[in-house]
Structures are given as C-alpha cells and as structure tokens.
C-alpha distance (Angstrom), angle and dihedral (degrees) to the residues before:
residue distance angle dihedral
X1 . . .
X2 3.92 . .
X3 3.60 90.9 .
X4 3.86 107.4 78.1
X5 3.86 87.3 47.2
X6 3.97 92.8 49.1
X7 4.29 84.9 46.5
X8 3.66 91.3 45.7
X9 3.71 93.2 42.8
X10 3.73 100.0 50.7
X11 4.69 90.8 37.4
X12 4.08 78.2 56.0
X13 4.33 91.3 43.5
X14 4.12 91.0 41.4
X15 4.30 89.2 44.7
X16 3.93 91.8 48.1
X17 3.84 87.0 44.9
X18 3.54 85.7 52.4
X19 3.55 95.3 46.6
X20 3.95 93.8 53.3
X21 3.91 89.9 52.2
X22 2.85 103.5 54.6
X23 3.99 96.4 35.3
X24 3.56 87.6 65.3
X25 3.84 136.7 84.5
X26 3.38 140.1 -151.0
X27 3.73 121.4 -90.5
X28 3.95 88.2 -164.5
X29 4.10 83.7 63.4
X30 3.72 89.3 56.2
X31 3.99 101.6 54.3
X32 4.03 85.2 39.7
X33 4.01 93.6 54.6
X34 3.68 89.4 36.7
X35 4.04 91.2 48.5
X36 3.71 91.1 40.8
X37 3.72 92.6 45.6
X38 3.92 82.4 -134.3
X39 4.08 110.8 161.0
X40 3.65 100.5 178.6
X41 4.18 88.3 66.4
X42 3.96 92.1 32.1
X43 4.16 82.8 55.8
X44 3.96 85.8 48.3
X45 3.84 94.7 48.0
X46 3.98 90.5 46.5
X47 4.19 91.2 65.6
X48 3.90 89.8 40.2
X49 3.59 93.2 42.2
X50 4.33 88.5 46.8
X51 4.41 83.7 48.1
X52 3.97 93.8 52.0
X53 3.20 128.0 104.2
X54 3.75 93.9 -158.8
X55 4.02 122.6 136.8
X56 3.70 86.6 -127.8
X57 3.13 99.3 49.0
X58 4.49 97.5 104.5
X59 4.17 82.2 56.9
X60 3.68 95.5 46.4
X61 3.61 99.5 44.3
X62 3.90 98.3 37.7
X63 4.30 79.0 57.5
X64 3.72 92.3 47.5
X65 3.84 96.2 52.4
X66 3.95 93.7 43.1
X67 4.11 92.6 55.7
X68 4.41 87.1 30.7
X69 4.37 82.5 58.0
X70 3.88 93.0 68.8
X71 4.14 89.6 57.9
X72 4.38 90.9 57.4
X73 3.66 117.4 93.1
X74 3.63 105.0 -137.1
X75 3.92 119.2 69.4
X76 3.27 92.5 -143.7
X77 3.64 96.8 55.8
X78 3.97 83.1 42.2
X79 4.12 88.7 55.9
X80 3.93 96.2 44.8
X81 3.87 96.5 42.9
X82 4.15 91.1 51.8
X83 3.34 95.9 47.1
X84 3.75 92.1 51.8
X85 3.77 91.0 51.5
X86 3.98 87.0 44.4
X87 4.06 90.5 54.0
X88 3.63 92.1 44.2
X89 3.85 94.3 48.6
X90 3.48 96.9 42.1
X91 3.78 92.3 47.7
X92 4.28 80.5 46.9
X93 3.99 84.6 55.7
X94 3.71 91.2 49.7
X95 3.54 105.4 48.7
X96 4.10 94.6 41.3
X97 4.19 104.3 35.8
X98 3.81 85.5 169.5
X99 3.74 101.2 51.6
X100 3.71 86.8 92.6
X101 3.65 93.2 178.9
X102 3.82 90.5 75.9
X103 3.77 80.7 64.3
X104 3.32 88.0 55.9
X105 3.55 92.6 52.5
X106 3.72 97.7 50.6
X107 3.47 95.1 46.2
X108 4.25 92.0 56.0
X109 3.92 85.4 49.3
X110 3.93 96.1 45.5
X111 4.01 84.5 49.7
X112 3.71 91.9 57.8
X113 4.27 98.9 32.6
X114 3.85 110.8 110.0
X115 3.57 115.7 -113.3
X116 3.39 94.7 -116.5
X117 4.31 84.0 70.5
X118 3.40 92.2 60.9
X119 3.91 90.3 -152.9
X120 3.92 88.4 135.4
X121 3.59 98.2 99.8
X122 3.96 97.1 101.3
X123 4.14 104.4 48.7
X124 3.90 99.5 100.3
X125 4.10 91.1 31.1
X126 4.15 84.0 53.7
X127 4.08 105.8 44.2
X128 4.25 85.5 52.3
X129 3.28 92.7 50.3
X130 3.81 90.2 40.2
X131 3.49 92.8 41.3
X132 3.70 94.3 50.6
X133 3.80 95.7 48.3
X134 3.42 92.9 36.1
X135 4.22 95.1 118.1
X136 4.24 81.7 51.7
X137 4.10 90.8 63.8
X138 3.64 118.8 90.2
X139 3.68 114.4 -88.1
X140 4.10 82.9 -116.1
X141 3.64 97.8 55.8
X142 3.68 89.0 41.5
X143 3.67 84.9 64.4
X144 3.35 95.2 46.3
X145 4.11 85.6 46.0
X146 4.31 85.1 52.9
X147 3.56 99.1 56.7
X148 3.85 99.3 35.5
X149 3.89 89.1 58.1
X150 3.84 82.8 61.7
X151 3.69 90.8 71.9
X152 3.93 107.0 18.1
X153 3.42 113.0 111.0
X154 4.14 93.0 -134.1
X155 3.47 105.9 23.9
X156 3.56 121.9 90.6
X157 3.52 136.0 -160.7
C-alpha cells in the first residue's frame, strides 16, 4: 500500500527538482555579459533570470537590468530602468549582508555607471568587504571574482 505514495512522492520530488534546474540561470553568464558588455545574452539572462526560481534571483536581476539600461534608446527609459535595478539590488544588499556576491555585482555595475549616475559611492566599501570575505564566496564566483580583477579598474588581484 505504501508504495504508490513513496512512487508518487519521489515522481513529484524528481519533477520539482527538475523544475528548479532548469528554472535557474547561470550566475557565471551574468559577470561574462556584464564584463563583455554583451546585451544580446544580458537580454537572454533577463527572461531566464524573471522564470527562476532561484533565491538570488532579486540581486541577479536588479544587476542585469542596471547594465541591460545602457542598450535602450530613450534616456528616459535608460534612467527609470537603472534605478529600478539599483532599488532592487540595494534592497538585495540589505536584506542578505552576507551574500557577498551581490557586492560583487554592484561593484561591476558601479565600474561601468556614467558619472553623471552617481551610483559610485559603494566601490571601495564593496572590494573590503569582498576582499575580506573573499574565502566565504563560492569557489565559482571566486573565479569569476579572479578574472574580473584583471580588468576592473579597482579591484586587484
């Protein structure tokens, strides 16, 4: 009798497992599109990013729609969709303090703001705390950390 139940109960665990792989996205795709300045993949990462179920996923996207805001014609457009990536991934910052990688995150999009966006406040405040935590960070986003400080214009190896 306890077998349909334990069938149905691991079809329903293996389907939901399913679900969340392939729901997600890859952070690695994020620093490369932001590094590369590539919109075509940011734009693909935005709808996978918006389908995930992931718990980044506020950090990730609020990043994704800052750097995607340079690629839209209209300034205004440009203005309004930064600064609702910048609310979302400063509210991200907020609620998580020890998701470093959202650090990370703001600190590639502050590197590549204009001036005249003034979101530049955090860089030195983010690569101590990065720096300090750095052994914390997933071994993946310390790669991507590693060969981003190769190019960033205030992060060091």
């Amino acid at each position: 009798m306890n077998y349909p139940i334990k069938k149905h109960y691991f079809i329903t665990t293996f389907l939901l497992l399913c679900l969340i792989y392939f729901s997600s996205f890859s952070k690695k795709e994020v620093y490369n599109a932001i590094k590369n300045k590539n919109n075509t993949q940011i734009e693909s990462l935005l709808i996978q990013i918006q389908k995930s179920n992931s718990l980044d996923k506020e950090a990730y996207y609020a990043a994704s729609l800052m750097f995607h805001a340079q690629f839209l014609k209209e300034p205004k457009s440009r203005l309004e969709q930064f600064k609702k990536g910048k609310n979302l991934l400063e509210n991200a910052i907020l609620k998580n303090e020890a998701a470093y990688e959202y650090r990370f995150l703001r600190l590639m999009i502050q590197e590549h703001a204009p001036a005249i966006l003034k979101y530049n406040n955090n860089i030195e405040e983010d690569i101590k705390v990065i720096k300090n935590n750095f052994t914390k960070i997933p071994e993946n986003i310390q790669k991507c950390i590693e060969d981003y400080a190769k190019i960033s214009k205030n992060l060091k190896p």
